[in-house]
Structure formats: C-alpha cells, structure tokens
N, C-alpha and C positions, 0 to 999 in steps of 0.2 A: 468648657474647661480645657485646658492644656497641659503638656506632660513636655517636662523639659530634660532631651537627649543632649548630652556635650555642648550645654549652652545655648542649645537650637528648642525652641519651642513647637512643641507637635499638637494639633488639633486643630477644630475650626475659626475660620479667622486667618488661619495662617497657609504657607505655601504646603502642598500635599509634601508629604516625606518618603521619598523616594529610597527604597534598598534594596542594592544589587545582592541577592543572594547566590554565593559561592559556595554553599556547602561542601560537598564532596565532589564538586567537579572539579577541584586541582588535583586529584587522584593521587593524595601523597606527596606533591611536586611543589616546593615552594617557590620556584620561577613559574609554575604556570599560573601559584596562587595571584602573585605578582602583576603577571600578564594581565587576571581577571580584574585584579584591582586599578591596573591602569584602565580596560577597556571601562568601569564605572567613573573612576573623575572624568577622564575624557568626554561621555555621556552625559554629565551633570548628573548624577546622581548626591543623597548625600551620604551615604552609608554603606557599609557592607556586612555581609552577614556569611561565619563560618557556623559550622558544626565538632561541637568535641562529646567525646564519647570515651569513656572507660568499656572498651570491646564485651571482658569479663563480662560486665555489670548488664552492660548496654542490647548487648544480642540476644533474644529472647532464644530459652532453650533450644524450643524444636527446632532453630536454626542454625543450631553452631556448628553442625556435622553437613549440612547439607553441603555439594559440595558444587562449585562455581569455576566457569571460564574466565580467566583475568587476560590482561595484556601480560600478567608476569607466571602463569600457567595455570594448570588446575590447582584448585585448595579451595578449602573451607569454607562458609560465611564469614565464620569466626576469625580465622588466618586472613582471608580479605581484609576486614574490618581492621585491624591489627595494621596492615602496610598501610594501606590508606592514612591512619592515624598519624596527627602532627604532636610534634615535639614541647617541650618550653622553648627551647633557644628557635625554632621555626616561629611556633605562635608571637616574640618577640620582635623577628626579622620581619613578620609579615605586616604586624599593627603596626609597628614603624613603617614601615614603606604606605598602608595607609592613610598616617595621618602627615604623612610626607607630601601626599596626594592630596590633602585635603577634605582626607573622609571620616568618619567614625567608623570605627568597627567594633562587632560584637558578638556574640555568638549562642548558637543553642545548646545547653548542657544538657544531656541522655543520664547523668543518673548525679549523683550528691558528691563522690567526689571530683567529677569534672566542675560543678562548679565550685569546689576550693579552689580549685587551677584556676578557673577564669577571676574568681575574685584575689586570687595573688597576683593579676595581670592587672588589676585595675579596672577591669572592662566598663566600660559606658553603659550598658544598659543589658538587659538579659531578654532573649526570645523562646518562647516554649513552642516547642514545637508538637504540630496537632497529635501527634504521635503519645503526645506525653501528657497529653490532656488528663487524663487519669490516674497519673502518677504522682498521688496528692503529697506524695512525702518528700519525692522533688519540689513539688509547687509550693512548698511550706519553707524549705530551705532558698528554693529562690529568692520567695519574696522575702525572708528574714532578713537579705543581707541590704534594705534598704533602695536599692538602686530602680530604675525605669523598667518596665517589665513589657512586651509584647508577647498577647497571647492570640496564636491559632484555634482556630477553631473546628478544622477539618475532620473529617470521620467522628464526630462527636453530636448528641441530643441538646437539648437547651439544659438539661436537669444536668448535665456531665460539665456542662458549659458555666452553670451558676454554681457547681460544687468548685470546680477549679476557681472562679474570681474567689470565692469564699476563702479555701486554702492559701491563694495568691495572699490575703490581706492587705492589698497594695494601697488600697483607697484611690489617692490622688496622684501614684505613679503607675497606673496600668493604661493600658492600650490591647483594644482587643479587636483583630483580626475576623473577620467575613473568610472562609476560606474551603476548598472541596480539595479532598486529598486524593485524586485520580488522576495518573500521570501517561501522558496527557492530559487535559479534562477537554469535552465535550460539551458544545454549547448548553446543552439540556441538561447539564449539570450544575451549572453557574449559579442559578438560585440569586441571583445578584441582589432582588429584593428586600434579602436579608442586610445588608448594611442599614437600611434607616429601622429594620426590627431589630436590631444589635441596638442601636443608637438609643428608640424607645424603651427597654428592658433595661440597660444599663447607663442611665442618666445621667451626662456627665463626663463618660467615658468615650474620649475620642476611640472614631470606629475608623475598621481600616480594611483593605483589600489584600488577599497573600492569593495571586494566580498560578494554576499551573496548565494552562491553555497554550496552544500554541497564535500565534500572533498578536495582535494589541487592542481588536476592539473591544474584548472583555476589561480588560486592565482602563482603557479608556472610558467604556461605559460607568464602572464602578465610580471613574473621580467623578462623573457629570453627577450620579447618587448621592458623591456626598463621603467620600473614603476620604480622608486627611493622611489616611498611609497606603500605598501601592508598595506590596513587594516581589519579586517576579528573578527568578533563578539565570545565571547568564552560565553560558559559553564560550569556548573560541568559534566552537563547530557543533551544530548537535549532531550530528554525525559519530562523533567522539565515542568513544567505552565509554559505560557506564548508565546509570537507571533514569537519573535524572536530567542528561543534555538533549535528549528527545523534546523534553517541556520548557526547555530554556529558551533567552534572548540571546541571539548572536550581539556582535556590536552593533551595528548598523540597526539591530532592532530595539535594544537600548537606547543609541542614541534617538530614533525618532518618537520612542515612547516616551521620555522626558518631557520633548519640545512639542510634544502634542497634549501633555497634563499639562504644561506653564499655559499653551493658548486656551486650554479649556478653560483653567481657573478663571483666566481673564474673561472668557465669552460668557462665564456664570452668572456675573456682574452682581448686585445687592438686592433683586426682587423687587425693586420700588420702579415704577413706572415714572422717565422724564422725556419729556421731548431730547433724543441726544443730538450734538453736535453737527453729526452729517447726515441728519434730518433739516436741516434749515432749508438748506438750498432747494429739496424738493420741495419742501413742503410750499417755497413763495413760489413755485413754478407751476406746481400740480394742483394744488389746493384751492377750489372756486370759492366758497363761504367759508369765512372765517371764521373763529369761534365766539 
C-alpha cells in the first residue's frame, strides 16, 4: 500500500522519500530557514520538515523556568522557545520559497492549536513527532483533519506505538517511522531490525527510517531493509547553537546520502534470479559445461 504526499506516492514499489528535516535549526531566522531549504532541493531531496509549537502549551512545566545560554543571552526554556518560534507571514514566506524549490513542506504540531495554524496553511501532510507519541488528544486532532500523517516512533513501547496508530485513525493515510530519539544516536541504538517488525505488525503501512546518527551508514543501511522513508535533520554547520545540529547532515552529507539511496534502490533489484546482461560475456569465456 501507498500514501499519497502532494501527489507523490510513498511506499513500496516506489522511490524512498527522502525529508530534510529543518526543525528548529533556522533558530528563528527565516533566511537561514531559506538557506536550509535550498541546501534540500539542491540534494534531491523531496520534502522538508518544520516544527511549530504553541511555547505555552508545548513546554512541559518543569521546563519553563529552567534557565539557558542562547546566542541572544541568558533566558528561559520558555523565552527560548518563544524567539525561536515562527510567525504566519514567515511560515508563508518559507513554504513558498519551498515549493519555489520544488519540495513539499510540512511540519510537526506540539499541541492542538498549532495544528489549526498549520491546517489554515494548507499543509500537505502532518508529522508526529516521537515526543508526541503519547499525546493521544493531539493524535486525535491530527488525524481528524483528513490529511497524510507520519508517525515516529522514538522513545516509545510497541503498546504506546499501537495506542497512537489507534488515536491516529488514519487507515490508509498513515506512515510510521522506525526511529531512536538519542541525539546523537549510537550505533547500538539503531535497532534497525525493527523496520520489517514495524512492517509485520502493521500491515500495509509503509515503514520508514527517522535517524538521528551522525553519518549515513545507518540511514543507508535502513533503505537496503526496506524503509520507503528516510528522514534525517540538516544543517549549514553542526557546529552551530543549538541541540539538534550536533545530529544533523551538513550539505555535502545530504547530498551524498540521496545519491547513495537512488543507487541502492537500484542495486536491490526484484528478488528473482536472471542470468543479467553483463553476465554474458563471462559467462561464454569462463564457463566449461554448459547447462
């Protein structure tokens, strides 16, 4: 079965679907949002992925006081959260210059009324993030509003994992995510296994990879498994402020993790055994008896 994003069909059978996810590495900034979205078309990717959050709603108590070093001084979690956060007329400037680019964009909603926001945008598809796995009153409003839904699966049991598709209600527009929410993650966390027991368990439902490793043989491992989605967080620099550019792909590591899922898909080939093409020649050269 397949789940159809902005006209693009997702699952097996078809090309892996590739999303740059941008979260909150434009740090408030909607030229650097910008910047990220060109370093994705550039890469081939097809999609990109923001984060929106209502701060109130979205910051769990114990956190709101805590207090943090920014590039724009000390404050809050809460007051962090808060500048980072984009606007309507940003979130408009930016999905235009995406699909200027050629991508779809879409994003993860932290609590009920960020997704009214994103569904007054029109958004293509909605992504739950592993964080929100549990948040069955979000997941109920998600899936209500009809659209393509990706779900993570990170820091979460199989029982927390079957209550959310349950919540979701999506049937025939869900897509669920393989994924370890340790930033970086550690090869011994990968679990990679788990996409064809995702696969098994929910039948029907294209399975997919969301890494947060640093380099590409996890992310590449995962499509040889059988992931129809790979999604993997970018940068300019992981160098940069901020929690999450530590685990990201620079460009250069984007671009090559594309071009290295397109030849995989290709090397996977359809499981039936044929004498192929540029086996001839050895085979009249090498081969004493015939068959």
């Amino acid at each position: 079965m397949s789940v159809t994003i902005a006209g693009r069909p997702v699952g097996p059978g078809h090309p892996v679907y590739v999303i740059a996810e941008i979260g909150l590495n434009h740090n408030g900034d909607v030229n650097l949002a910008k910047r990220l979205i060109d370093v994705a078309a550039d890469a081939g990717a097809d999609a990109v992925k923001l984060q929106k959050r209502t701060p109130e709603l979205a910051t769990p108590a114990h956190m709101r006081d805590v207090e943090r070093e920014t590039p724009w001084g000390t404050m809050t979690y809460l007051e962090y959260r808060r500048r980072v956060e984009l606007d309507r007329e940003q979130y408009i400037e930016i999905g235009d210059h995406a699909t200027l680019r050629g991508l779809t964009w879409f994003a993860s909603p932290w609590d009920e009324p960020s997704v009214d926001f994103l569904e007054s945008l029109n958004v293509a598809a909605y992504k739950v993030a592993s964080a929100s796995v549990t948040d069955l009153a979000l997941l109920r409003a998600i899936g209500a509003t009809g659209r393509p839904v990706i779900l993570s699966t990170g820091m979460s049991t199989l029982e927390q994992i079957d209550a959310a598709v349950a919540a979701l209600d999506a049937d025939d527009r869900l897509i669920v995510l393989h994924a370890t929410s340790t930033y970086p993650m550690p090869a011994e966390e990968a679990n990679l296994r788990m996409i064809p027991a995702l696969g098994a368990r929910y039948s029907g439902v294209p399975i997919g990879y969301s890494g947060h490793e640093r380099g590409l043989q996890i992310s590449l491992a995962a499509t040889a498994l059988g992931a129809t989605v790979i999604e993997r967080h970018i940068t300019l620099d992981r160098t940069m402020w901020g929690s999450d550019h530590a685990a990201s792909l620079e460009p250069q590591g984007l671009e090559h993790l594309v071009r290295d899922i397109r030849i995989i898909e290709q090397a996977l080939g359809d499981g039936f055994k044929r004498v192929q093409p540029g086996e001839l020649a050895p085979m009249a050269k090498l081969r004493r008896v015939g068959a």
